[in-house]
N, C-alpha and C positions, 0 to 999 in steps of 0.2 A: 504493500500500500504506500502511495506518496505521503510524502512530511507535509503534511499542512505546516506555512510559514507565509507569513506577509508578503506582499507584493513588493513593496519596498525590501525588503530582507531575499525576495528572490532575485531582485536586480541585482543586487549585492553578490550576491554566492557567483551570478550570472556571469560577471566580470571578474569574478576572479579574487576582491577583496573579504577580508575577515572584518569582522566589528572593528577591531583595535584599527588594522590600517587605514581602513576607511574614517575612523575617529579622528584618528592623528590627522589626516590630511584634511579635515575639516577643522582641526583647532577646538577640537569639541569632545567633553567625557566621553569614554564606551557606554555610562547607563545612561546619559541624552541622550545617544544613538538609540538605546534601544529602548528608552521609551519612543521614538521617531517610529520603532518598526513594528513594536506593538500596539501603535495608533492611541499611547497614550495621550500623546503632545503632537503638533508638528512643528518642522526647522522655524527658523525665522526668515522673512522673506528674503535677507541680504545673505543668508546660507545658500540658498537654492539654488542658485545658477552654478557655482562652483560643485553644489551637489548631484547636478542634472548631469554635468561636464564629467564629474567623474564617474558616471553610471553610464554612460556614452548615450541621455536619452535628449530629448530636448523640455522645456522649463514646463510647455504643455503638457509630454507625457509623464514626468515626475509627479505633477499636478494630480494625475489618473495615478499614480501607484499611490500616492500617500492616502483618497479616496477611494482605493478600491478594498473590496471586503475580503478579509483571509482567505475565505474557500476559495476564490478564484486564482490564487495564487499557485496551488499547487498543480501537478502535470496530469492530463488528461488519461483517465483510463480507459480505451477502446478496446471493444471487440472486434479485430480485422474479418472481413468478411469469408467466408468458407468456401471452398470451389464447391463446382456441382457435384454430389454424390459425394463428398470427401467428408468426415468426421468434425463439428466445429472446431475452429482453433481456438489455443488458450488468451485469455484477454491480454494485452498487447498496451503497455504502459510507455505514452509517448505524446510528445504535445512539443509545441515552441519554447517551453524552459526547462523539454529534457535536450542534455546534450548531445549531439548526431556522432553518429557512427558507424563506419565502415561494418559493414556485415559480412561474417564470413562465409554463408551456408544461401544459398540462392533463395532457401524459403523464409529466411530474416529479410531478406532482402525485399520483397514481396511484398510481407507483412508492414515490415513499413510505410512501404509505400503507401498502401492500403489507410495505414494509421494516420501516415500525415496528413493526405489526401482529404479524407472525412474530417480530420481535426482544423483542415484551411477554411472550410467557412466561417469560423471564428474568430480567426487569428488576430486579425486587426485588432479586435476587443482584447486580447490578452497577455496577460502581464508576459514577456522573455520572446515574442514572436520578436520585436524590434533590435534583440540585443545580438551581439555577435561574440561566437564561441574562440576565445583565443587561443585555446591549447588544440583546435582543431587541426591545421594546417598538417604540423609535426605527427600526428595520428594518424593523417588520410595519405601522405608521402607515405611513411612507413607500411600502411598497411598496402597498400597500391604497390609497392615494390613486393611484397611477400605473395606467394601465388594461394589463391583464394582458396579453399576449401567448396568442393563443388560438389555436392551432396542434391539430386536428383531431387524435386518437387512432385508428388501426386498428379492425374491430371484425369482429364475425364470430359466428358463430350466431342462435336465434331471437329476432326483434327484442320489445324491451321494451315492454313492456306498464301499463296504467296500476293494472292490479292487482298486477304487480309494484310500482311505489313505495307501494301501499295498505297491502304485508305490510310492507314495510320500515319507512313510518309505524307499522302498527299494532305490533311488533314493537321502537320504538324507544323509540315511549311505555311498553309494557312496562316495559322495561329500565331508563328513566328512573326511573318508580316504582319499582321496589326498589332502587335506587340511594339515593334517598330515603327510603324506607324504614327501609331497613338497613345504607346504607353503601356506598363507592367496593369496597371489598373482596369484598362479596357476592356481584358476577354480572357484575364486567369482565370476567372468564375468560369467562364466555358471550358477551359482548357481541362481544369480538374475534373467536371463534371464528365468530359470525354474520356480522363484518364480513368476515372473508378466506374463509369457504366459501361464502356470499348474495352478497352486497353486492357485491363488488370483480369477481365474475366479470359479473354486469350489468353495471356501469358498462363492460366492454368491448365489450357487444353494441349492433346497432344499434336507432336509433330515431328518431323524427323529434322536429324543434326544442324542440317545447311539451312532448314526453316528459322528452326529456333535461333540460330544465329543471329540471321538477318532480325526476325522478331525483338531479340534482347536490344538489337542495337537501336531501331525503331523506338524500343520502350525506355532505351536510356534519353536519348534525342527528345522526347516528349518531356520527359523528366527534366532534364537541363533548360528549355525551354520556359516550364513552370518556375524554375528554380529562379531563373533572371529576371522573370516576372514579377517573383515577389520580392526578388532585391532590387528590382526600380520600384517596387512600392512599400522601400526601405522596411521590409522582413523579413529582416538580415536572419535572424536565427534558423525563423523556416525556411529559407532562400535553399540553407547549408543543408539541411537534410534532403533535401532535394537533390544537389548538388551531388551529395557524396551516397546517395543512392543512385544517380545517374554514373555515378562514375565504378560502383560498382557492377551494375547493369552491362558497361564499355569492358569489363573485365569477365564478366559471361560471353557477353561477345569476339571476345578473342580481340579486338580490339585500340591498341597500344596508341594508335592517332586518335582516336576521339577519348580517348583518356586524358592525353595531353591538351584536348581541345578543353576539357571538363575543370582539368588541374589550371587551365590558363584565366578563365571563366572565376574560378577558386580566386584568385589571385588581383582579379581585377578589383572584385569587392572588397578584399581587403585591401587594394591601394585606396579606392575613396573613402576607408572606413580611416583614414590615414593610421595604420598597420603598414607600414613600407618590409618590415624586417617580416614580417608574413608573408607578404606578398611577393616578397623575394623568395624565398624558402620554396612559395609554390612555383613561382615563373621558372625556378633553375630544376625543377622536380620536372614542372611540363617539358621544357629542353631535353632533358635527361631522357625521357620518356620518346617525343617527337624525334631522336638523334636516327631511330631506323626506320621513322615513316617519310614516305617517297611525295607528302604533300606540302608542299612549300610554304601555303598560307598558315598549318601549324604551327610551322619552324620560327615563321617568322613573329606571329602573335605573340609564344612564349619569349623571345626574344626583346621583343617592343617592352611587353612589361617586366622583364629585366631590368631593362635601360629606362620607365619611371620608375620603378623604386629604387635604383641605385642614385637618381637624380634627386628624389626625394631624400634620401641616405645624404645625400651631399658628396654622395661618390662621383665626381664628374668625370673622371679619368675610366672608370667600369662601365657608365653610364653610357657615354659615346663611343665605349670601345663596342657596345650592346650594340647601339643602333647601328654602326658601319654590318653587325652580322645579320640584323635583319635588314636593313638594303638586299645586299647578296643574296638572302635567302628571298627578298621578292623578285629581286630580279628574274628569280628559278619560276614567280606564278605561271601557272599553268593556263591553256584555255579555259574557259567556264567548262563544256565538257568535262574536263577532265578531275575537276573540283567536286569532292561530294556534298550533297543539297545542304546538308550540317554547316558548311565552310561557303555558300554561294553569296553571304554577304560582304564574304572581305573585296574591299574593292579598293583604289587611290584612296577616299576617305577616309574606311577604317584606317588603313595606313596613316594618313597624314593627321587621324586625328591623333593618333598616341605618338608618333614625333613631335608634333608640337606642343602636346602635354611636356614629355621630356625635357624640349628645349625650354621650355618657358619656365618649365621648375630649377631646370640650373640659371634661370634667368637672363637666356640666348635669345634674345627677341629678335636679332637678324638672321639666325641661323631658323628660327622658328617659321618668319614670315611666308617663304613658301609653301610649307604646308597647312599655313593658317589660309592661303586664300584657294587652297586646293578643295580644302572642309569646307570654304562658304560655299564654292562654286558648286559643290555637288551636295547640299543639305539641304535644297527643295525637295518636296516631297514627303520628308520623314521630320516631325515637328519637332521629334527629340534631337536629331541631329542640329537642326535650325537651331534650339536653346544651347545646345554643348557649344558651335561652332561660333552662335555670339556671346556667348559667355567666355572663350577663349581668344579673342578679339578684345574683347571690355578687359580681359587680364591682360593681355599685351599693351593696351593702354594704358592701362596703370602703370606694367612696369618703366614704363616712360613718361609718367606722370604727364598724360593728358587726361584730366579728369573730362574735359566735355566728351571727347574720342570716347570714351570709356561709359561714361553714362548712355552716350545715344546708342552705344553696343547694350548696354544692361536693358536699355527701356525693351531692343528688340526682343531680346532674351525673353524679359519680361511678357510682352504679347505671344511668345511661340507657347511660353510654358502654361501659360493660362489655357490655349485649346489642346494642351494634352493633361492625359490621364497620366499623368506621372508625376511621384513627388521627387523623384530623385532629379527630374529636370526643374522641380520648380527650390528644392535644395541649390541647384546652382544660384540661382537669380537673390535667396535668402545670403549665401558667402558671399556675395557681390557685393550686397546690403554693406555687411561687416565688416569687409574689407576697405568702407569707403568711410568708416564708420567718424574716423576724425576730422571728415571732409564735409560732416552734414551741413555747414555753414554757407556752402558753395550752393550759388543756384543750381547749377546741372546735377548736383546730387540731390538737393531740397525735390526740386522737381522730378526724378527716379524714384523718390523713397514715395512721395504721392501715386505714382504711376504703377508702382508695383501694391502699394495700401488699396485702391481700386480693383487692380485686376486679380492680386492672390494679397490675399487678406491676410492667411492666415501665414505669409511671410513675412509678412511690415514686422519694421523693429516696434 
């Protein structure tokens, strides 16, 4: 049975602090703290923002744990659903503030899925969907290099077919597109409901070797796609079970390129969750992984975020030595043909969005410039790339300290993020805020910060 414990006290364990550390770094007793977490007292308001900071939530969702009632703190007990004809399974203890995990046995595997699946209609409401597992990364490397334990699943009904994995391909890439589109927000509710009423009941029926194959990779692919769904709708912890259930799914499949597409995916999240020394960890995990697949756009992804978290790191000498080997390694892209459907949105953009990330973190704004107007030229169409590509313009201005350059880049920002369903695009447009934060006195910021209080409300300072 789970520990019943406060919401606040679950963020805590979430990130990794004890009472005392988290005490100390507030300046504040252990038995404040924990009247804080037994909802005898709350902080005082000038506490809070440093305590939100250190809970990695924002001051609205701390607001919601210090309000929220015990019972919903603890982790969600399901019952994963049964194949047909097969014995019920045992109930199956898993929610957003348990921690993810590599599964060794294809039918953990499954089950999870299963678990997290039915437990994402809630998520949003619940305490630990938002937060991110740090001690993940080191677990999911290690376990990914160890070869899996592949203990055979039950199965039952009419056996699989290869027009089954054709819907599920074609039905994925869908869903990928408006994802891009329009945002993590737009169509996960679809996505899951396709994965637990389609997808999860196949996966229990039979089929021979070369099916199942192609099936696990299909079901991983689905899975990754949810996964980044809900980390542009910053649920970061669900994001990960996903993630590392997708990437266990890449390890049924035989798989070893889309593992590293999965480990690369791992890695991006924790470069914005700014985690750089993580994110490294996974990008050099995905290389390592990608060094014997023959697809270049792999090679090169892992590579790219290599070269931002070492820019991040402040390594600038590892950082550029990154990017000159994913150049090379795009140089290697292939026809579209030749790219599998997982890999068909890398294009110049992707590319030149994460060079210019790099350059702009080592703070190369001339080295930056060509791939900043390669992202503007090609971000019609997909609204998120629209908010990334002027929010990475409005940072180049700054670091050039043109604030009006830079505000008329945020206002755009500002309009793209408002017609998507994304907060992680509408997160850029709030750091833009903060960034500018000494500069309120300047008309072109006074006028931004109105611009954006109208259009996303719930980013105004």
């Amino acid at each position: 049975m789970a520990t019943k414990e406060s919401a606040l006290a679950a963020a805590r364990s979430t990130v990794g602090l004890t009472q005392e550390n988290l005490a100390f770094a507030l300046d504040v007793s252990v038995s404040t703290l924990s009247r804080w977490e037994n909802g005898l007292t709350k902080p005082l308001p000038s506490k809070r923002p440093k305590l939100a900071k250190l809970l990695h939530v924002s001051v609205v969702e701390l607001d919601q744990l210090l309000t929220r009632d015990r019972k919903n703190a603890s982790d969600v007990v399901l019952v994963a659903a049964s194949p047909t004809g097969a014995a019920p399974l045992e109930p199956l203890s898993i929610g957003p503030a348990t921690s993810p995990r590599f599964p060794h046995t294809l039918d953990d595997a499954l089950r999870g899925l299963e678990a997290i699946a039915r437990v994402d209609d809630g998520a949003d409401m619940m305490p630990g969907a938002r937060a991110f597992e740090g001690r993940l990364p080191a677990q999911a490397v290690r376990a990914w290099r160890l070869r899996g334990e592949n203990i055979d699943i039950p199965t039952a009904g009419v056996p699989t077919s290869v027009r089954d994995i054709a819907e599920i391909t074609a039905t994925t890439t869908a869903l990928d597109r408006l994802d891009r589109q329009f945002g993590g927000d737009y169509s996960r509710g679809l996505a899951v409901k396709y994965l637990t009423s389609r997808v999860l009941p196949i996966l229990r029926r039979p089929a021979s070797d070369s099916v199942r194959r192609e099936l696990f990779q299909a079901s991983a692919v689905l899975s990754e796609v949810i996964g980044y769904m809900a980390y542009d709708s910053q649920l970061h912890r669900l994001a990960q079970h996903y993630l590392i259930l997708s990437l266990r799914l890449a390890k049924q499949a035989g798989n070893p390129a889309y593992g590293s597409f999965v480990l690369a995916t791992m890695s991006h999240q924790a470069l914005y969750l700014d985690r750089p020394d993580q994110a490294l960890t996974l990008a050099l995990a995905a290389q390592e992984t990608a060094s014997s697949a023959s697809i270049a756009a792999v090679k090169t992804e892992a590579a790219m975020l290599e070269a931002a978290a070492c820019a991040t790191l402040g390594d600038q000498g590892s950082s550029t030595e990154a990017l000159r080997r994913a150049e090379k390694s795009y140089d290697q892209h292939g026809p579209a043909d030749e790219t599998p459907y997982w890999m068909a949105h890398w294009d110049d953009a992707v590319f030149a969005s994460f060079a210019s990330s790099a350059w702009l973190e080592l703070g190369n704004v001339r080295a930056a410039e060509p791939y900043l107007q390669t992202l503007w030229d090609n971000a019609h169409g997909q609204v998120r790339r629209q908010v990334f590509a002027a929010g990475q313009q409005a940072k180049a201005a700054l670091l050039e300290h043109d604030v009006e350059r830079c505000a008329r880049y945020g206002t755009i920002a500002a309009e793209a993020a408002a017609a998507a369903n994304s907060k992680r695009s509408h997160h850029i447009v709030r750091d833009l805020l903060s960034q500018l934060e000494g500069r309120r006195q300047l008309r072109p910021v006074r006028e931004l910060t109105e611009t954006v209080a109208t259009l996303l409300p719930s980013e105004a300072p």
